[in-house]
PAPA-645873 format. One record per atom (N, C-alpha, C): residue in three letters; x, y, z; chain. Coordinates in steps of 0.001 Angstrom, whole numbers, always signed. Example, Ala and Ser with C-alpha at 12.3 -4.5 7.8 and 13.67 -1.06 7.14 Angstrom:
<rest ALA	x +13190	y -5690	z +7800	kette A>
<rest ALA	x +12300	y -4500	z +7800	kette A>
<rest ALA	x +13200	y -3300	z +7800	kette A>
<rest SER	x +12850	y -2250	z +7080	kette A>
<rest SER	x +13670	y -1060	z +7140	kette A>
<rest SER	x +12900	y +30	z +7870	kette A>
***
This chain:
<rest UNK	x -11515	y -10034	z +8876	kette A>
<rest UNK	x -11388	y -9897	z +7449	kette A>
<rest UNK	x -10059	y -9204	z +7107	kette A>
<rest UNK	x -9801	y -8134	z +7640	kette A>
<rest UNK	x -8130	y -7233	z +7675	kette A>
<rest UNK	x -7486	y -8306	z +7935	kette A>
<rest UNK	x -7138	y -8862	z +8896	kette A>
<rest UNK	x -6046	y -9840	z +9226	kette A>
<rest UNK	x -6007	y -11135	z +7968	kette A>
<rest UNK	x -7121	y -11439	z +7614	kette A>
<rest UNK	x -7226	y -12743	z +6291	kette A>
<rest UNK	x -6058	y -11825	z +5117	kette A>
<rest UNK	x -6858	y -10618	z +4361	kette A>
<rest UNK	x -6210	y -9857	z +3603	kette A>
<rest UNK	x -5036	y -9817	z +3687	kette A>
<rest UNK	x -4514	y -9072	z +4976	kette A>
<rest UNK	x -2815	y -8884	z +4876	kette A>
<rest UNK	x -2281	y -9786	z +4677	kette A>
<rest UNK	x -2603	y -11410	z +5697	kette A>
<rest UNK	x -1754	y -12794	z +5666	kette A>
<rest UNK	x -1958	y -13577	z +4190	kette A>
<rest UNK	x -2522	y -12711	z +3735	kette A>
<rest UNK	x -2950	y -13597	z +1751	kette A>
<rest UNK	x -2300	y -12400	z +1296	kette A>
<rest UNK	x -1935	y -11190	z +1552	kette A>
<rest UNK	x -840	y -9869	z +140	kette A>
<rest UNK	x +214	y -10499	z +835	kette A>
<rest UNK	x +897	y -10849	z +2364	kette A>
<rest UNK	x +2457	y -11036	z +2747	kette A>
<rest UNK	x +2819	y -12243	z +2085	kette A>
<rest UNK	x +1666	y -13658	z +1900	kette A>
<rest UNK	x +2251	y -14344	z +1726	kette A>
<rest UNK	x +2537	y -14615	z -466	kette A>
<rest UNK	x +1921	y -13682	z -876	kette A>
<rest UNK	x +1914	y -13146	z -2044	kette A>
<rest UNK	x +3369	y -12464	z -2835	kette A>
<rest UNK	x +3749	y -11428	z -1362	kette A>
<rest UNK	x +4399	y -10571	z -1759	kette A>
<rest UNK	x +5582	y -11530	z -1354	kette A>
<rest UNK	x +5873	y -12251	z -559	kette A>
<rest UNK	x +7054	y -13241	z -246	kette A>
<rest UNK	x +7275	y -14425	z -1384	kette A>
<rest UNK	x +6086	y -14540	z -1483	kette A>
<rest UNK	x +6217	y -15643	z -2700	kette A>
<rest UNK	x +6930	y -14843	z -4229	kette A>
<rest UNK	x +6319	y -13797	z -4237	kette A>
<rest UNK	x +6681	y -13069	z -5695	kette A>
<rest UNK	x +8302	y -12367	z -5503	kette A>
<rest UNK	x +8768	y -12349	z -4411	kette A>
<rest UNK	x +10196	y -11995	z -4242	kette A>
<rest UNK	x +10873	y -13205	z -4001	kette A>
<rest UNK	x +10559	y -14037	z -3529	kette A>
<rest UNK	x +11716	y -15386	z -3832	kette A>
<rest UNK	x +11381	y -15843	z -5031	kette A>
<rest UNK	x +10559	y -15714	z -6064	kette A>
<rest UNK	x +10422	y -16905	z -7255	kette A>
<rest UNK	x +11143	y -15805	z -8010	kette A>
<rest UNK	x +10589	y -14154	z -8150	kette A>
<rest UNK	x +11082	y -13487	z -8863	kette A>
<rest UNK	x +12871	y -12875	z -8591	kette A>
<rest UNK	x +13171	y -12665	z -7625	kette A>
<rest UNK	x +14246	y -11337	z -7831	kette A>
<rest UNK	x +15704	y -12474	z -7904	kette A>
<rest UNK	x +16147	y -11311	z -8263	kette A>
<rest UNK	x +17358	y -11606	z -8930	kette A>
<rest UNK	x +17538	y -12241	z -10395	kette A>
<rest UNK	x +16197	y -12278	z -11210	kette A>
<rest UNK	x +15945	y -12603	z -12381	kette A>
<rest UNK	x +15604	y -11151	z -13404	kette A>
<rest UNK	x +15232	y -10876	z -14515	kette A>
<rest UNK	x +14656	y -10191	z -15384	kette A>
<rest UNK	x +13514	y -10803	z -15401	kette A>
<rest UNK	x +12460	y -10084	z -15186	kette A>
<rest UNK	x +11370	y -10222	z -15569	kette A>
<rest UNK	x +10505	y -10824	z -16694	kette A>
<rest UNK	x +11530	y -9781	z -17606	kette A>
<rest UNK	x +10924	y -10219	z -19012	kette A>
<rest UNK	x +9675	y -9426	z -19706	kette A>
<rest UNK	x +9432	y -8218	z -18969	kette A>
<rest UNK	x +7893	y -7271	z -18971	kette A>
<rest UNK	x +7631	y -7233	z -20330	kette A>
<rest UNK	x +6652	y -7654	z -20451	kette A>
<rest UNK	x +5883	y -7632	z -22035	kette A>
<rest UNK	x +4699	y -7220	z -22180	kette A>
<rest UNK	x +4264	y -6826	z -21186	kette A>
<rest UNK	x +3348	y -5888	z -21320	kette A>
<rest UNK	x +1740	y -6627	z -20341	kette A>
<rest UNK	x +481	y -6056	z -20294	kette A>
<rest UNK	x +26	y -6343	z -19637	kette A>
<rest UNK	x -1847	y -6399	z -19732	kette A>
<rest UNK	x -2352	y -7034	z -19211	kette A>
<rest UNK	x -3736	y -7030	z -19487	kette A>
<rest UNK	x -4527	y -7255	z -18425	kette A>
<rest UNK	x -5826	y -6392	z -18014	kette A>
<rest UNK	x -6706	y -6551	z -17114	kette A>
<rest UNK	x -7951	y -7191	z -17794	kette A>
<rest UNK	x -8798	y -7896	z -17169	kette A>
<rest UNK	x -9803	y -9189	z -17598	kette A>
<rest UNK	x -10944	y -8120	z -16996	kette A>
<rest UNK	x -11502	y -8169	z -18060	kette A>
<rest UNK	x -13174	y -7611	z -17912	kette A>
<rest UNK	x -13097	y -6045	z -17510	kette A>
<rest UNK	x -14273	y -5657	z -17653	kette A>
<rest UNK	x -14099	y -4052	z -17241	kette A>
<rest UNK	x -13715	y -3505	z -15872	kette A>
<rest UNK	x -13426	y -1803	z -15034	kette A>
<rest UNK	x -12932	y -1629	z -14339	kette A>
<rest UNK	x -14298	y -1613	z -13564	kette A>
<rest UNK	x -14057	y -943	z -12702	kette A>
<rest UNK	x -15682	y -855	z -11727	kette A>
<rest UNK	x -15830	y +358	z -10902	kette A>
<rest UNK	x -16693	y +1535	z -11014	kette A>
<rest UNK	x -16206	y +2780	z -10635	kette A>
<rest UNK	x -17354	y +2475	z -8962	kette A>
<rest UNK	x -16506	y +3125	z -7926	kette A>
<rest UNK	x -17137	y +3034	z -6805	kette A>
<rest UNK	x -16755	y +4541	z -6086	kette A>
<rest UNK	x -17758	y +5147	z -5999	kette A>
<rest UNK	x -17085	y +6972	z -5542	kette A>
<rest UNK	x -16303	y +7703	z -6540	kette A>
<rest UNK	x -15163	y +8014	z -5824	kette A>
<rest UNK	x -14097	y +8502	z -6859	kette A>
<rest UNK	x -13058	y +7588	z -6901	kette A>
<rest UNK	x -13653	y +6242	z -6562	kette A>
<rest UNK	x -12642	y +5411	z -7097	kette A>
<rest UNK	x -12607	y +4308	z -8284	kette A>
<rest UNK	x -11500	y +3634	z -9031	kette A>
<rest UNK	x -11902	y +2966	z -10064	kette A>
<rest UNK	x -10962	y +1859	z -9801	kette A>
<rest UNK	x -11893	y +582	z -9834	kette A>
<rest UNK	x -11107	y -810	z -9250	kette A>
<rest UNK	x -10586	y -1342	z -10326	kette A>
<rest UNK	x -9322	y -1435	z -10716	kette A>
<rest UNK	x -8875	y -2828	z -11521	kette A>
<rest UNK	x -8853	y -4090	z -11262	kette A>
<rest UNK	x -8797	y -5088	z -12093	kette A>
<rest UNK	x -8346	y -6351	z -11950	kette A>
<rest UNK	x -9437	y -7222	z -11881	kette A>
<rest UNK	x -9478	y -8343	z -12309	kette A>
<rest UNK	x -7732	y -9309	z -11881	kette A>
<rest UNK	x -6522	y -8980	z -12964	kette A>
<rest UNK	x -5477	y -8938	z -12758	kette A>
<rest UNK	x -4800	y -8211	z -13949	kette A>
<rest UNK	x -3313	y -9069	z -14071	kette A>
<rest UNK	x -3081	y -9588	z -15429	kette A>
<rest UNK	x -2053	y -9990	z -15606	kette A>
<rest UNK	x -965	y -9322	z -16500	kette A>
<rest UNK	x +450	y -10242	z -16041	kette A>
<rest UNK	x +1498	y -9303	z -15932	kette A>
<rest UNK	x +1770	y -10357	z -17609	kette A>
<rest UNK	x +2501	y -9843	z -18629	kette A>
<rest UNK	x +2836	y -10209	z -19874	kette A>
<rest UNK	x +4100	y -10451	z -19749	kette A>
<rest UNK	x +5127	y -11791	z -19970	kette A>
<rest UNK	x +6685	y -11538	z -20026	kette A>
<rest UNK	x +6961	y -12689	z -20951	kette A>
<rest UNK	x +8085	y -12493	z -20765	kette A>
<rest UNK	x +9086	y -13893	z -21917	kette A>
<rest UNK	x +10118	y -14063	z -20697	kette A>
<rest UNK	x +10037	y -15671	z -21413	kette A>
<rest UNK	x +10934	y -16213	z -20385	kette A>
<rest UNK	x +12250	y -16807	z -20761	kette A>
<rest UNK	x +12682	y -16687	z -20185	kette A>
<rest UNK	x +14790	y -17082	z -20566	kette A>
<rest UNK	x +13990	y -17807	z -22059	kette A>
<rest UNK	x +13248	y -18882	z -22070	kette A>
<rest UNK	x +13485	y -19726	z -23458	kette A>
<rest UNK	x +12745	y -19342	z -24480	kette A>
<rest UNK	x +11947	y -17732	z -24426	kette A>
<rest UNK	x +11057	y -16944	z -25253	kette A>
<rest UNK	x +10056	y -17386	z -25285	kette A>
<rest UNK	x +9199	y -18200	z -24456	kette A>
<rest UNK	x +7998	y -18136	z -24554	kette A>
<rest UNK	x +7182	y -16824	z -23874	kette A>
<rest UNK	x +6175	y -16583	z -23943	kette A>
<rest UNK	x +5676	y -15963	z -23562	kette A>
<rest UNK	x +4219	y -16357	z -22631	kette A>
<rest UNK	x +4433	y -15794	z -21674	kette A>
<rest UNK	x +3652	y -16175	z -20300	kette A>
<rest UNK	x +2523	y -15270	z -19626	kette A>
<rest UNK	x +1665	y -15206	z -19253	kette A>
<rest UNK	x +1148	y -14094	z -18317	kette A>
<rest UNK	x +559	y -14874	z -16944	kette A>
<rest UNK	x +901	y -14251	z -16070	kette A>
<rest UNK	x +749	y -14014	z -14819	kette A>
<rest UNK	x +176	y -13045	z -13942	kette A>
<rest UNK	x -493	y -13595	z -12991	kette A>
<rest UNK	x -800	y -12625	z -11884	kette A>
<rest UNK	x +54	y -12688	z -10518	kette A>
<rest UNK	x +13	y -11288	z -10838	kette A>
<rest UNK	x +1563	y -10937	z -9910	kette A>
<rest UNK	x +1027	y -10816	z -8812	kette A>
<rest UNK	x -305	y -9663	z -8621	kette A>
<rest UNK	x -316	y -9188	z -7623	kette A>
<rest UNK	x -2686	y -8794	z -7861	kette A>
<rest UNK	x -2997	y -8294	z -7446	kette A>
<rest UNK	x -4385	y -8354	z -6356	kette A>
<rest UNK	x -4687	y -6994	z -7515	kette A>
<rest UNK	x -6337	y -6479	z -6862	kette A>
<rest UNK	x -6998	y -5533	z -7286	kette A>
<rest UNK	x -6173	y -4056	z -7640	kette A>
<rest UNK	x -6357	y -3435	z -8066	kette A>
<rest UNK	x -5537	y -1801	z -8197	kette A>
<rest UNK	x -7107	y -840	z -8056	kette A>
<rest UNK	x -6232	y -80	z -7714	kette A>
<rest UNK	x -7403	y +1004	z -7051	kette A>
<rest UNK	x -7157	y +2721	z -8304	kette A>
<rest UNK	x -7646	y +2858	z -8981	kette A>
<rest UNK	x -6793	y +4055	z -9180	kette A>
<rest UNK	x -8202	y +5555	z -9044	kette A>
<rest UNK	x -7241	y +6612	z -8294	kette A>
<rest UNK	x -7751	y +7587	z -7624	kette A>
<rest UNK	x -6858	y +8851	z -8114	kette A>
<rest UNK	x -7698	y +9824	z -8824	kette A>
<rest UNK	x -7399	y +11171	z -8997	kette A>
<rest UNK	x -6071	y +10899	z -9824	kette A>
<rest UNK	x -6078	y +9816	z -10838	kette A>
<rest UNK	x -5000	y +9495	z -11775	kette A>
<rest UNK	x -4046	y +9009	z -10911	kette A>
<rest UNK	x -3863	y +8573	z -9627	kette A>
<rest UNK	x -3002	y +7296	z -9063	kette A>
<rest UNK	x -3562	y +6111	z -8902	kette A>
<rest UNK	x -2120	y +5372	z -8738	kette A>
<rest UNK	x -2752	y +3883	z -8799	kette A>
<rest UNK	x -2350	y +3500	z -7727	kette A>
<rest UNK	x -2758	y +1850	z -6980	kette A>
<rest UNK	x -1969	y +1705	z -5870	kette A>
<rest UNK	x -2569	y +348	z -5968	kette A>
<rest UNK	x -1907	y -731	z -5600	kette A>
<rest UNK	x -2254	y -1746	z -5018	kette A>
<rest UNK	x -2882	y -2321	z -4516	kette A>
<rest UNK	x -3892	y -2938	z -4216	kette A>
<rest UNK	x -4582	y -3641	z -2713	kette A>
<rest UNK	x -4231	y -4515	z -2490	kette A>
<rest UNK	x -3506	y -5869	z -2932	kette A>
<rest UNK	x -2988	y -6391	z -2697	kette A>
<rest UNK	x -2236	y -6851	z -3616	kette A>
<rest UNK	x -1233	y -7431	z -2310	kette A>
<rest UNK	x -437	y -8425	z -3627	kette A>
<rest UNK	x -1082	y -10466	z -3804	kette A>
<rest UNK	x -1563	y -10508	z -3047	kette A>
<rest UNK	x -2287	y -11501	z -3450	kette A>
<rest UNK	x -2352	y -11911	z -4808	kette A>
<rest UNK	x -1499	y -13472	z -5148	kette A>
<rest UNK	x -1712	y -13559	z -6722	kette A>
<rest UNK	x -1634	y -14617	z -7317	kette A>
<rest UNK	x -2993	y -15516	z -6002	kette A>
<rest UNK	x -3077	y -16774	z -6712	kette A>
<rest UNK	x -4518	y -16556	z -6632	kette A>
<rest UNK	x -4903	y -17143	z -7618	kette A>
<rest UNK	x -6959	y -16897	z -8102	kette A>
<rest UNK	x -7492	y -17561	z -7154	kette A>
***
């Protein structure tokens, strides 16, 4: 199951650095779908999309990246995984 995970955030996080960099983003802000989910002292986000405009002003949202974890007011990633 670890090994599935990582080879679905690398091939996520490779995909989201060649389509994205060397561009502007365009950050317009952002929205998570449905409520968070508290497990211990932790609180799961997502699926969560990213809000931008694009060179021709439309406006788009995307999922960039996987679940967020946030703990004792940090946040962090679980993956970058960010196709549904």
């Amino acid at each position: 199951m670890w090994f599935m995970m990582v080879e679905r955030t690398n091939r996520g996080a490779t995909a989201l650095v060649q389509e994205r960099s060397g561009q502007s983003l365009g950050y317009a802000g952002y929205r998570c779908l449905g409520d968070s989910t508290v497990e211990g002292s932790n609180r799961l986000w997502g699926p969560c999309l990213v809000r931008r405009v694009q060179a021709q002003g439309d406006t788009v949202e995307e999922r960039l990246f996987g679940p967020i974890v946030e703990r004792g007011g940090h946040f962090k990633f679980v993956s970058y995984s960010n196709k549904l």
